[in-house]
N, C-alpha and C positions, 0 to 999 in steps of 0.2 A: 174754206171747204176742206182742205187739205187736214186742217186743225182738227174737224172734226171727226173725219174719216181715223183718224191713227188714237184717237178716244174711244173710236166704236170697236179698234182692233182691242182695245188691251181690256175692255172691259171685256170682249169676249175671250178672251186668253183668261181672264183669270176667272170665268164661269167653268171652264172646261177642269176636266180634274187632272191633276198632275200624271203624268207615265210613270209607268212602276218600273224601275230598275229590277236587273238582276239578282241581289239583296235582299227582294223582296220575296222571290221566291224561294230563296235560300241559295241559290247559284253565285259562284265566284266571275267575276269578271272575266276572268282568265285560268277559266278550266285547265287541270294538268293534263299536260295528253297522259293516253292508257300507257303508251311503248315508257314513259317516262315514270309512270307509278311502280313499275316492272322491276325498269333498272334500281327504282329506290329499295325494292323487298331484295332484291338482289346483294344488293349491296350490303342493306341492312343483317343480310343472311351468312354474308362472306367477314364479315366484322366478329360475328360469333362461331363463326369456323374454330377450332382447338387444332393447333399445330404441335405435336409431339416431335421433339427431338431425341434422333436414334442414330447419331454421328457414330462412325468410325475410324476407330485408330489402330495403325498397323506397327509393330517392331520386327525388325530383324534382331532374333535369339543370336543364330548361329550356329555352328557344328555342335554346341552342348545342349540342343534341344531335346533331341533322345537320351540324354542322360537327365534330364532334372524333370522330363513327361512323369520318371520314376515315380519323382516326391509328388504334384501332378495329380496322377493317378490315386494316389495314397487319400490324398487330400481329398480328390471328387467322392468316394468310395465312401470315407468317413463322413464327408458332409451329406451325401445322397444326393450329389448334383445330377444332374440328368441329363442323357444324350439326345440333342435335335438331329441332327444328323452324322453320319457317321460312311468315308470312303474307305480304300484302301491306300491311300497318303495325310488324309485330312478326316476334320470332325469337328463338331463344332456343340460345345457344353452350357447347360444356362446356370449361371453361378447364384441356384438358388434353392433350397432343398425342396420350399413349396412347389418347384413346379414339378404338375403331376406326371411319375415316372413313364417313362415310354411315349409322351406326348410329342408332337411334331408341330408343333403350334410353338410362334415365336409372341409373346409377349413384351409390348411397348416399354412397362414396367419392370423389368427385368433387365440384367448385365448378362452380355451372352461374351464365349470366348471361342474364336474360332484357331484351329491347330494345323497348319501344314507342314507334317513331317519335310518334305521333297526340297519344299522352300526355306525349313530354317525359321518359321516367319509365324505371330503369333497375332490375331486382329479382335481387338477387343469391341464391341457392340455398345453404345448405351453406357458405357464406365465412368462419366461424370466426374472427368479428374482423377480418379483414384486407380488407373491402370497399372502403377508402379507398383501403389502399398497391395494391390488382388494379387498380382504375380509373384510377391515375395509371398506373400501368405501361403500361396499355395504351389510357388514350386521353390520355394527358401533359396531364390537367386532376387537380383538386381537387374529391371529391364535398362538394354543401353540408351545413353541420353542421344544418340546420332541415329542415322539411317532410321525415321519415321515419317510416316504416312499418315495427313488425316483425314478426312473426307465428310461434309455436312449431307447428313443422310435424315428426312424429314417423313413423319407418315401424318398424313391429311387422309381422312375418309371422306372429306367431302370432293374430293379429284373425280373429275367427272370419267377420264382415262387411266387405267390400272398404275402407271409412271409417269413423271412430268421432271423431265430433263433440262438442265441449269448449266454452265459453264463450271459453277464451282457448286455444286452440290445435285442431290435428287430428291426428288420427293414421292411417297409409294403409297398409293391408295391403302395398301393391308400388307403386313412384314411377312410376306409369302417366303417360306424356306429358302427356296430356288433363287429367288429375287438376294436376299439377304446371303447366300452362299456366292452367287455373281459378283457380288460387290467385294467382298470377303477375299476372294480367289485374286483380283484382279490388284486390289493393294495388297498382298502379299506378294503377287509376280512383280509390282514395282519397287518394293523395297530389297527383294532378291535382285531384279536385275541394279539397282542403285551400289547392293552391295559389290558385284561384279565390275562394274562403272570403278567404280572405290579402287578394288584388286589390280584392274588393266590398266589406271593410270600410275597407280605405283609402278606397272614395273614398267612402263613408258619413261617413269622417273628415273630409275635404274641404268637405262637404255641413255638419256641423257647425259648422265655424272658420265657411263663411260666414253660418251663420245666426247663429253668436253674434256675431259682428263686426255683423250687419244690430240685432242687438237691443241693442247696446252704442249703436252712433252711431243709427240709425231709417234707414241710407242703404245703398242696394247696391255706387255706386260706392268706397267704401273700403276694401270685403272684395279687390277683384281680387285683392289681393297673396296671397288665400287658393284660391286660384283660381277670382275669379270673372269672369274675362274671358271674353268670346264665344269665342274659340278653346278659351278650354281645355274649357270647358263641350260644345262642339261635341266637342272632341275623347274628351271622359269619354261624349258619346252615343254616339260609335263604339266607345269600350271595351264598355261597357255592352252592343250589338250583337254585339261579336266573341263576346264573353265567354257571353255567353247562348245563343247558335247553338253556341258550341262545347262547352258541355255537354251539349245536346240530343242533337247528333249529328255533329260534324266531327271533333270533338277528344275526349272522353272518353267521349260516345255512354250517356249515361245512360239514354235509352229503351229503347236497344237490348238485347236478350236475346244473351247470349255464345253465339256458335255450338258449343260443344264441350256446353252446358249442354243444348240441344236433342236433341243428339245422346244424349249417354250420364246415365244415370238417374242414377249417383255422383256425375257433373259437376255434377247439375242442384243436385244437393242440397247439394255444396259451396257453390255459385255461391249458395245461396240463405241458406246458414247465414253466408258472410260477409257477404251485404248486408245483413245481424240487426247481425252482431258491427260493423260498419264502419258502420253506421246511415246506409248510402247514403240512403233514400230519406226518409228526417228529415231530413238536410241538404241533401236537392236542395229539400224544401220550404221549408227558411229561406233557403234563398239566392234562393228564386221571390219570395219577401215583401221581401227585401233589395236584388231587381231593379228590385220596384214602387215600393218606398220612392225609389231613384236614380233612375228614371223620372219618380214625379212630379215629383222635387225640378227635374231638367231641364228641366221641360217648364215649371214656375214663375219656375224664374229667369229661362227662354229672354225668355220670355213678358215678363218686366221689361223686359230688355234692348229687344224689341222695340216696348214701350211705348214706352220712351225714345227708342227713333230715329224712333217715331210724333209724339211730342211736340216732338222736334227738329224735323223738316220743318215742321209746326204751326207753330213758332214762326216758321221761315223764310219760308213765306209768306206771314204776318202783315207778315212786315221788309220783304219783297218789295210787297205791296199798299200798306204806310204809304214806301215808296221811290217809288214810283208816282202815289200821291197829290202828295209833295213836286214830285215831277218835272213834274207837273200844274200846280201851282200856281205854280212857278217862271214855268215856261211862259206860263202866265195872266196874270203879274205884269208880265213884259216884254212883255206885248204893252199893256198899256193904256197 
């Protein structure tokens, strides 16, 4: 009975017509979800993004940068280079005669060069290796192989936010003036203050030789040849002077808040992601410590020095009083 009954199943199983799979319909088994088709265009789309690099490199000229602006000048004039923008310390040139004069549009394709008299300090755009051979070309000097700066600076248009901010680099929806003068500003104040850093540990050095020479013999006069003569000493209190005011505010202007930074909210926040990355204000505070250090030290040695011309006259009037007595007593001698 049994037998028969599992004969009448399968014969009816195999009257019935087979199920139609998914296949059939043209359906996947395993549909893609939507949020997933999304992320693949997405994806698919961030793959053919074009990343233009528009790095920056910054040198420190030095005091002979308004002498060689000359040749510079001469050069831009002849070539017909053009001014993007232009300060009363700064300016910044595109090194290229097509771009159209009086334009304020910075192009991707182009070398730009930017100039900060105040700083000393000269920041090439987009130069692709060849910032030595442009600068000889056209100020007929040699940029220095020390004190540089360089910065991965990236323009994506597909950035959904005007800036997208990196540890070591930026990247800028569009090479907006402002944007591209922010960056500009901010590596030439660190390669001026780098240069300063440079200057105050030298005479830190100075300051050493004479203390180890005074702790060698127990004597100040034998250090001079280390520089411890009153003039030069005098003259490291005027560095010390220059040097200090001109970071403040003449020359690299560290108090000061960058004007384009005020102005535009992108600016502001470039301006503030590289004094992070550039650790402006960490090393304005060691160089404050480094100024007190060569401060006191001046003001110590001064202080010897004028000991010693104290103790000189001291002794001279002693010679003077015991001349005076003899002179007396001479005196005295021939008369009796």
């Amino acid at each position: 009975m049994t037998l028969q009954l599992c004969q009448a199943a399968s014969a009816l199983g195999a009257q019935l017509p087979a199920e139609e799979g998914p296949e059939e319909h043209g359906l996947s088994r395993n549909p893609e979800p939507a949020w997933l088709g999304r992320a693949s265009i997405a994806r698919r789309e961030r793959e053919k993004e074009v990343t233009i690099p528009f790095s920056a490199k910054a040198f420190y000229v030095g005091k002979d940068l308004n002498r060689l602006l000359q040749s510079l000048d001469k050069a831009a004039s002849a070539q017909r280079f053009s001014t993007v923008w232009r300060a009363h310390d700064s300016r910044m040139i595109c090194l290229s005669p097509q771009h159209a004069a009086g334009s304020k549009a910075v192009r991707t394709s182009e070398t730009y060069l930017a100039i900060f008299n105040s700083m000393d300090t000269v920041v090439f755009f987009n130069g692709r290796g060849r910032e030595v051979q442009l600068w000889k070309e056209l100020a007929g000097a040699t940029l220095p192989a020390r004190n540089i700066e360089e910065f991965k600076v990236e323009i994506q248009d597909s950035l959904f936010q005007a800036t997208h901010l990196q540890p070591d680099s930026i990247a800028l929806k569009h090479a907006q003036p402002d944007q591209i003068k922010t960056i500009a500003y901010l590596l030439a104040q660190t390669v001026a203050l780098h240069f300063y850093e440079m200057e105050v540990d030298t005479m830190l050095k100075v300051f050493q030789d004479i203390n180890m020479s005074m702790e060698r013999t127990g004597e100040f006069g034998s250090a001079g040849a280390a520089g411890g003569s009153k003039a030069e000493l005098l003259r490291m209190v005027a560095s010390n002077n220059v040097m200090r005011t001109g970071i403040l505010s003449s020359k690299i202007g560290l108090t000061k808040r960058f004007e384009a930074a005020w102005k535009d909210p992108e600016c502001d926040l470039i301006y503030e992601h590289l004094r992070r990355e550039m650790e402006i204000d960490r090393r304005y505070e060691a160089l404050e410590d480094k100024f007190d250090l060569i401060q006191d030290n001046l003001k110590y040695f001064l202080e010897i020095i004028q000991n010693r011309k104290s103790d000189f006259l001291e002794y001279m009037i002693v010679l003077l009083i015991a001349a005076e007595i003899c002179v007396s007593l001479i005196d005295m001698y021939t008369r009796v």
